[in-house]
N, C-alpha and C positions, 0 to 999 in steps of 0.2 A: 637665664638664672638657673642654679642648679640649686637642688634636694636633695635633702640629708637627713637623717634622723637624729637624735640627742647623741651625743658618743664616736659619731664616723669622721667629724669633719677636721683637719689640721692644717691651721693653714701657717705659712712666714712671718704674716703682719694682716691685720686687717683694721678696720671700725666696725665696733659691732653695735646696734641695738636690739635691746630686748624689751618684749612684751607680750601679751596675750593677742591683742591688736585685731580682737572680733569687728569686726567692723568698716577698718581700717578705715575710721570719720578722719574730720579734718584735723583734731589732736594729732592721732596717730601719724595722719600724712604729714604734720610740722616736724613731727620729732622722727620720720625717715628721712624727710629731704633734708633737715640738720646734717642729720650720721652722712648722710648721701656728701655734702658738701665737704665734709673732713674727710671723707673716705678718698674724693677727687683731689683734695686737697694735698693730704697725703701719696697720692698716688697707690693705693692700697684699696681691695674689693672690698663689698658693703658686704656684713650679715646681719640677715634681721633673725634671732632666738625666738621664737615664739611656740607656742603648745597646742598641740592636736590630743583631744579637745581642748580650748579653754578654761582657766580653772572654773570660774564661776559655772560654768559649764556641766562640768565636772561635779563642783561639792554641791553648788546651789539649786543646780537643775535650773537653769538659765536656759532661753534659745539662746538658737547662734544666730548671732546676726549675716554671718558671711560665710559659705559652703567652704570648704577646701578648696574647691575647686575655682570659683570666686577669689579667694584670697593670695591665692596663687598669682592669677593675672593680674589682681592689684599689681604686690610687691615686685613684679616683673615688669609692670609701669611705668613702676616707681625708680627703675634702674636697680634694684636689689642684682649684687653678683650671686651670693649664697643665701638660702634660707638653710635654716634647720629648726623640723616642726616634732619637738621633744613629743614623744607619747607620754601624756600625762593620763597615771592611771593611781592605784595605791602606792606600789615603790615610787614611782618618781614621786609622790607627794612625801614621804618620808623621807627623800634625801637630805643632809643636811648643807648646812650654808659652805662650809667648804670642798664638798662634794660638787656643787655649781662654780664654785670659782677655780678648781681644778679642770673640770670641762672648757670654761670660756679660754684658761690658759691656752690651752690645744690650739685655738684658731690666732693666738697673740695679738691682743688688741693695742693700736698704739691709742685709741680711744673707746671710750664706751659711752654708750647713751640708755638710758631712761626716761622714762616717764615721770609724772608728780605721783608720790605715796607710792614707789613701787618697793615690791618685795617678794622676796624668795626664799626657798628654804623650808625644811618640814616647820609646819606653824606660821609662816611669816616672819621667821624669825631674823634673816637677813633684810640688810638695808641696806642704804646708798651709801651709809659711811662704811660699810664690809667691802664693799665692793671698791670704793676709794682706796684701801688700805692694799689692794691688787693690784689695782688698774687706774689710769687715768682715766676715770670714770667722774659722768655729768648728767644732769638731774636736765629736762626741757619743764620751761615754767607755765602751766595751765594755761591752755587755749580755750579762749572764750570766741562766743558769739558776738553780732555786735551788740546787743544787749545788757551784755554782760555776762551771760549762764555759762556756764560752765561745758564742754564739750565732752561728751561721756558716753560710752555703751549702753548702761544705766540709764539713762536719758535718754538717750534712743529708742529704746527698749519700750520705755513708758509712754514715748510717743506715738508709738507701733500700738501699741493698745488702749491711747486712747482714738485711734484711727485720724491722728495728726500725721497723716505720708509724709506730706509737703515739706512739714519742719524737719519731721525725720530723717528725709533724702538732702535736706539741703545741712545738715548737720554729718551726713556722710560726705557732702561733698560729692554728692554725683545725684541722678533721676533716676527714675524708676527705669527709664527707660534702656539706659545705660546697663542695668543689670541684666535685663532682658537681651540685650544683645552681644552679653560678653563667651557665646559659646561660638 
């Protein structure tokens, strides 16, 4: 897998997904081995868009659930060909919605993937239909548990402190242990 930053990367053709992807739980891992499958399909490298730091991160002063470093070996797992880990600081939170779909152009995606409620742009202000109006671009439908709950950073997060590991590791989709041994 190769790194890039917001701005360096151009490619022929690709599939791209994008997200924040703290965590990289089982959500996240549905909707790369999606992208992953169209990208083989295609015959074209995967990129996963995501942000150093994450925004929640960033505005909310959230932990990070997953190091750089960590997140890395995920998506290199994952068969990811390119990442590119936007520094997200005050400018990039002001950029606007067609300022991101200029960028994505760069890499020409013959698919694009998101997540459920995602959005970009200063404010939030882009959606899935901006991004359809670009690109053949596609929304992955909420991964639940078998429960039913909903599969979330968020959720994780709150599991982390009510000192529920167990749920929490198995809602990433991997054990404690697993982390501990990814150097």
């Amino acid at each position: 897998m190769r790194i890039f930053r917001n701005n360096q990367l151009k490619l022929e053709q690709s599939v791209v997904t994008i997200g924040a992807f703290d965590g990289i739980h089982r959500g996240h891992q549905a909707l790369i081995k999606k992208a992953k499958l169209q990208a083989d399909f295609y015959g074209v490298p995967l990129v996963v868009y995501t942000f150093d730091p994450p925004p929640k991160v960033y505005f909310q002063n959230q932990s990070i659930l997953t190091s750089l470093t960590e997140k890395k070996c995920f998506l290199d797992a994952l068969g990811v060909s390119y990442t590119v880990f936007a520094t997200f600081d005050e400018e990039y939170a002001s950029r606007g919605v067609q300022d991101f779909i200029d960028e994505l152009s760069d890499v020409n995606p013959k698919e694009l993937w998101v997540g459920p409620e995602f959005h970009f742009g200063k404010g939030k202000s882009g959606t899935i239909e901006d991004l359809k109006k670009a690109f053949n671009a596609y929304q992955h439908p909420i991964v639940t548990c078998p429960n039913g709950e909903v599969i979330s950073s968020t959720r994780i997060r709150q599991l982390f402190q009510h000192k529920e590991m167990e749920k929490a590791y198995y809602l990433l989709g991997r054990n404690q242990l697993t982390l501990n041994n990814i150097y």
